[in-house]
Backbone as JSON, one array per atom type, in Angstrom:
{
  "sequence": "XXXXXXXXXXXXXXXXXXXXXXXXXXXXXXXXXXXXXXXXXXXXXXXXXXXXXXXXXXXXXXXXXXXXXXXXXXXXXXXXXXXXXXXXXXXXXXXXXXXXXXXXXXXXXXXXXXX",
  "N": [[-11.26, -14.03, -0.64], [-11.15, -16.73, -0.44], [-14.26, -17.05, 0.92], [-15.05, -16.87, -1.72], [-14.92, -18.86, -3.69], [-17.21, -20.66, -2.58], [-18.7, -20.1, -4.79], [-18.09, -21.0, -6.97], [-16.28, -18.78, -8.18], [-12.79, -17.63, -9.01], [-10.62, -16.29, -6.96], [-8.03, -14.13, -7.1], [-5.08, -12.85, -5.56], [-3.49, -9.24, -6.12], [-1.09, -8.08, -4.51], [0.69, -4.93, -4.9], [3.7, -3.49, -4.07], [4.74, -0.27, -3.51], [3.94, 2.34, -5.59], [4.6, 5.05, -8.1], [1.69, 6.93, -8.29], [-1.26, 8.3, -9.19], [-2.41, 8.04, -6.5], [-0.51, 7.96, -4.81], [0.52, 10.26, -5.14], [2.42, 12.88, -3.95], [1.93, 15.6, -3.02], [-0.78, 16.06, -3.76], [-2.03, 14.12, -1.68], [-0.88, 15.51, 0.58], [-2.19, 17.96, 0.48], [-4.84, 17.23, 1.08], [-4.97, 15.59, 3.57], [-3.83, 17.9, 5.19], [-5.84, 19.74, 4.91], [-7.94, 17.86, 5.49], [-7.19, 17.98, 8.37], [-7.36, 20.23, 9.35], [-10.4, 20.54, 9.49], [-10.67, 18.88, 11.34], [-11.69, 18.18, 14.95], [-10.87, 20.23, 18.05], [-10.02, 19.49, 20.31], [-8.8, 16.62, 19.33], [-6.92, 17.82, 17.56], [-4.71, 18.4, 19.4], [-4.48, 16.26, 20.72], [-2.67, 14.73, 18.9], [-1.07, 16.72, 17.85], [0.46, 19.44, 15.83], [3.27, 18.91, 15.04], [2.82, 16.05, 14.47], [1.41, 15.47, 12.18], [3.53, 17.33, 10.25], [5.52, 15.74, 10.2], [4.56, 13.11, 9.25], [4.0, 13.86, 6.76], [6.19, 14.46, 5.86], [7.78, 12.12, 6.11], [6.51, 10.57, 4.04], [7.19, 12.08, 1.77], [10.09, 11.37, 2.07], [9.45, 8.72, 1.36], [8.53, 8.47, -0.72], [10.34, 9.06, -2.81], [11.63, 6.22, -3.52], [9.27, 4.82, -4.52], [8.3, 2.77, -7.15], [8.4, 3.31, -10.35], [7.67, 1.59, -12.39], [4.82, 0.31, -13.63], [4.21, -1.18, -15.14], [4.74, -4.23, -14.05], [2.85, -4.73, -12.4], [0.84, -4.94, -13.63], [1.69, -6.66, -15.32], [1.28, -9.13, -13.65], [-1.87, -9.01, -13.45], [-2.11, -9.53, -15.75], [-1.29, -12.01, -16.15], [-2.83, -13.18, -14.11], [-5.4, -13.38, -14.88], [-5.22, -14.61, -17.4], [-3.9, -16.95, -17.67], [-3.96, -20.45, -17.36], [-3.8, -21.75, -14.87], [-3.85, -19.88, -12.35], [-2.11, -18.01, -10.07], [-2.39, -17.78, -6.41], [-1.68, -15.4, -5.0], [0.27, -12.77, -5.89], [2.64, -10.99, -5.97], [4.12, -7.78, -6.74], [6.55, -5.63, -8.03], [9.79, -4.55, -6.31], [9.7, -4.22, -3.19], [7.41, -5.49, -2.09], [7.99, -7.92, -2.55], [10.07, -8.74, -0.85], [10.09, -6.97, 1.38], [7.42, -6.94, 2.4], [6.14, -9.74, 1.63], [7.89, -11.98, 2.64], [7.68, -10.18, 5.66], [5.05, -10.72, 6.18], [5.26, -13.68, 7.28], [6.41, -13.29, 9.39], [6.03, -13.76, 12.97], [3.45, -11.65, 14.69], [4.22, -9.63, 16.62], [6.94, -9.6, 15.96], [6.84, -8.46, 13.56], [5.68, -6.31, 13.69], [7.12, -4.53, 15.35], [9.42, -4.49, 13.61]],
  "CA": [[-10.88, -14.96, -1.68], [-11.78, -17.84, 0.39], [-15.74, -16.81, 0.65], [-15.91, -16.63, -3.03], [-14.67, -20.21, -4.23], [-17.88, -21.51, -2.62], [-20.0, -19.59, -5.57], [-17.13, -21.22, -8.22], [-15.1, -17.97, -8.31], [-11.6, -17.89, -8.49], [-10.46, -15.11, -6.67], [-6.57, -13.87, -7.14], [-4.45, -11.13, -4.79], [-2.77, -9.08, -6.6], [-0.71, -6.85, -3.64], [1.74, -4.2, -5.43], [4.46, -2.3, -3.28], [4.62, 1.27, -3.93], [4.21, 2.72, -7.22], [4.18, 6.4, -8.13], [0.6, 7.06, -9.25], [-1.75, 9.67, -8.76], [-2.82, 8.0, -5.45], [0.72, 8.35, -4.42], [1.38, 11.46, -5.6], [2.72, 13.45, -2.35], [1.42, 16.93, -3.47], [-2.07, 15.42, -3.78], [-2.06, 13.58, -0.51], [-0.31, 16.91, 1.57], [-3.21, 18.67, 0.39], [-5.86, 16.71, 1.42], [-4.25, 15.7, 4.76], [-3.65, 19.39, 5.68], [-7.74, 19.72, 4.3], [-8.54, 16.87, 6.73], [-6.31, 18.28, 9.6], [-8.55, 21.65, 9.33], [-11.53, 20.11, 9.74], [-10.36, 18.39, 12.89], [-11.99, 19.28, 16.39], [-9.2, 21.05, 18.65], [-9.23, 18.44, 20.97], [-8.06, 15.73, 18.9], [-5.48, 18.39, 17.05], [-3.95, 18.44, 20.4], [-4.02, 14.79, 20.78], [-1.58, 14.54, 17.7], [0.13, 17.61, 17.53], [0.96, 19.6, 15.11], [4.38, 17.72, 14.76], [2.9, 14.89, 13.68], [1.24, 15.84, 10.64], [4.5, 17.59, 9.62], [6.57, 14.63, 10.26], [4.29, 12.41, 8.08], [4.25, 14.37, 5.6], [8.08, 14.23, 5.71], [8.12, 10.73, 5.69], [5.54, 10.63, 2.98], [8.09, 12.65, 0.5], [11.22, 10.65, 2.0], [9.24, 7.16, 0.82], [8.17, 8.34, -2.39], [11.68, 8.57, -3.84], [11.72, 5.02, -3.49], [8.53, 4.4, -5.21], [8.35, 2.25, -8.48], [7.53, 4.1, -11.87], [7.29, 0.73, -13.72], [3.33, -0.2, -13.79], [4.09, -2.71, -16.18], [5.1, -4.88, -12.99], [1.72, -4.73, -11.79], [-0.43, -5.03, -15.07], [1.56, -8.27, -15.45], [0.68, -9.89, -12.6], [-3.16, -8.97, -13.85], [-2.67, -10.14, -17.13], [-0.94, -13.27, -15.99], [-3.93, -14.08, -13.32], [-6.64, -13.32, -15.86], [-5.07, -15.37, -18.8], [-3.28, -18.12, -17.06], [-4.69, -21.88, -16.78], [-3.8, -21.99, -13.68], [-3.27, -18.67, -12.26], [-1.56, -18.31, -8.22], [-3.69, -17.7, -5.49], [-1.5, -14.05, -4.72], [0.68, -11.86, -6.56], [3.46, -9.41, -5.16], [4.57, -6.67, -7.5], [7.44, -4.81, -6.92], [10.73, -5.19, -5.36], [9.15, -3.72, -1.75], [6.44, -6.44, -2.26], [8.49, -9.48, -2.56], [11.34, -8.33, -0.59], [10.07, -6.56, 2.24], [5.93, -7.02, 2.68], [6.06, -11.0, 1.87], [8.45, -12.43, 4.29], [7.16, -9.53, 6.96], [3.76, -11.49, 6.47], [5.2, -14.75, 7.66], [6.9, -13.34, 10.9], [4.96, -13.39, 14.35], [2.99, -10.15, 14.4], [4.99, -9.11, 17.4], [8.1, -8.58, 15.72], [7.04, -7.56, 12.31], [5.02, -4.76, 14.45], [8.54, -3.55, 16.14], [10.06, -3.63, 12.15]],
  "C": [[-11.5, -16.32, -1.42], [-13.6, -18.01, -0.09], [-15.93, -17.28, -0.97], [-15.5, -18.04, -3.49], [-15.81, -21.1, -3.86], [-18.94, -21.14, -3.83], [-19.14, -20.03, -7.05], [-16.22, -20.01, -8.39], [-13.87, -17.78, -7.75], [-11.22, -16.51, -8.47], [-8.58, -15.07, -6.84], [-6.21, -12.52, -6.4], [-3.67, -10.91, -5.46], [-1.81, -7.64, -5.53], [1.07, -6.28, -4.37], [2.2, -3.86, -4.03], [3.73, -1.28, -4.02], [5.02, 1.89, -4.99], [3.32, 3.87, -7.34], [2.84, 6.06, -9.03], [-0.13, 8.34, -8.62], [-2.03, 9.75, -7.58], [-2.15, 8.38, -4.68], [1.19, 9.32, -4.51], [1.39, 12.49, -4.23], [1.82, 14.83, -2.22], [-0.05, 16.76, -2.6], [-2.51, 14.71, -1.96], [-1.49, 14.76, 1.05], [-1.56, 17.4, 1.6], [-4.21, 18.27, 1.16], [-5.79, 16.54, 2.96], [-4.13, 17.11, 5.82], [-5.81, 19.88, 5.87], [-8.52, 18.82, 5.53], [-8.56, 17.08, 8.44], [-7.21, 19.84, 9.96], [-9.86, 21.1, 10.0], [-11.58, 19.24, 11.45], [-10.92, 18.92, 14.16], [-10.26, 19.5, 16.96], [-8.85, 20.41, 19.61], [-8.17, 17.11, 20.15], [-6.84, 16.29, 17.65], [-4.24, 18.12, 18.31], [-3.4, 17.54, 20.98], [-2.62, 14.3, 20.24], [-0.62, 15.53, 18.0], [0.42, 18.11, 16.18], [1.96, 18.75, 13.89], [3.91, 16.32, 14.14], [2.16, 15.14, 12.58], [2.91, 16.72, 9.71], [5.64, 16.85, 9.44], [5.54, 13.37, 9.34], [4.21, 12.65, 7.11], [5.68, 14.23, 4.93], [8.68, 13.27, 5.35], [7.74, 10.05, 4.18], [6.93, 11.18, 1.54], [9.35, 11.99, 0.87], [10.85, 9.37, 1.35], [8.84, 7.53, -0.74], [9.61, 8.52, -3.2], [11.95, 7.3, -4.46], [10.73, 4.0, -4.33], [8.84, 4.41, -6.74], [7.62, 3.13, -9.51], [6.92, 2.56, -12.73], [6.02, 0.2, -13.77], [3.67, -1.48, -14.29], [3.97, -4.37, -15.37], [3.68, -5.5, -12.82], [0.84, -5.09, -12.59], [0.33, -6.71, -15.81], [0.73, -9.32, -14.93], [-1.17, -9.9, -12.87], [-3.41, -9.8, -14.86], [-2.49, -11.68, -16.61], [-2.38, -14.13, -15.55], [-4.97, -13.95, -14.18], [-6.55, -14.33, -16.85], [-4.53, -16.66, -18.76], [-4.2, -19.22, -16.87], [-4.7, -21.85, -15.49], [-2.77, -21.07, -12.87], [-3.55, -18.6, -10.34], [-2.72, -17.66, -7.61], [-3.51, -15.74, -5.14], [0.06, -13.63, -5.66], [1.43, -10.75, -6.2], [4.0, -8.68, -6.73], [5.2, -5.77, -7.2], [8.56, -5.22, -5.94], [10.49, -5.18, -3.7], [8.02, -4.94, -1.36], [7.58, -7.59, -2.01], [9.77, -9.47, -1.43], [11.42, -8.0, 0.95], [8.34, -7.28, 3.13], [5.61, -8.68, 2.68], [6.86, -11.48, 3.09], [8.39, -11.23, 5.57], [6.14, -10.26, 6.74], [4.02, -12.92, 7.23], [6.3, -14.41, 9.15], [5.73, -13.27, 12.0], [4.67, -11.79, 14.34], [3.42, -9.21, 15.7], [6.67, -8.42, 16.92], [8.21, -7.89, 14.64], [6.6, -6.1, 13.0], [6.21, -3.75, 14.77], [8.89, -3.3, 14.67], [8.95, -2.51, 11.89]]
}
């Protein structure tokens, strides 16, 4: 964002939480993951473990419950910074965004690390 203000462009962050989309979609992401986990040499399966691909996956479908359907959230915050006189420098979207991911950015990176 920085870099680009010396060429006149005004750069804007727009960082969503988590919102079901296709990127998100668990199915989609199992698959691939599993697809990836194949391809793996057998040393670094062994590294991981099994267990842990089946436990992120796990986690993966426990956090997506939680994920936002409402886009609209997010396509504000676009329109706003696009159409706005004087449009903010960043942009949370999403109750997980403003709630959780902003004030974790302003703790010491020692204890947000432990959260």
């Amino acid at each position: 964002r920085l870099e680009m203000h010396n060429f006149g462009v005004k750069v804007c962050v727009i960082e969503p939480g988590y919102f079901k989309t296709m990127i998100t979609n668990v199915e989609n992401l199992e698959k691939n993951f599993h697809a990836s986990w194949e391809k793996l040499p057998a040393e670094i399966k062994a590294s991981y473990g099994e267990n842990y691909l089946r436990s992120f996956v796990a986690m993966l479908k426990l956090l997506q419950k939680g994920f936002n359907t409402d886009l609209s959230l997010v396509t504000n915050c676009m329109e706003h910074a696009l159409t706005s006189l004087h449009p903010r420098s960043r942009y949370s979207a999403g109750w997980d965004a403003k709630l959780l991911y902003l004030p974790l950015s302003y703790l010491p990176s020692a204890l947000s690390d432990a959260l």
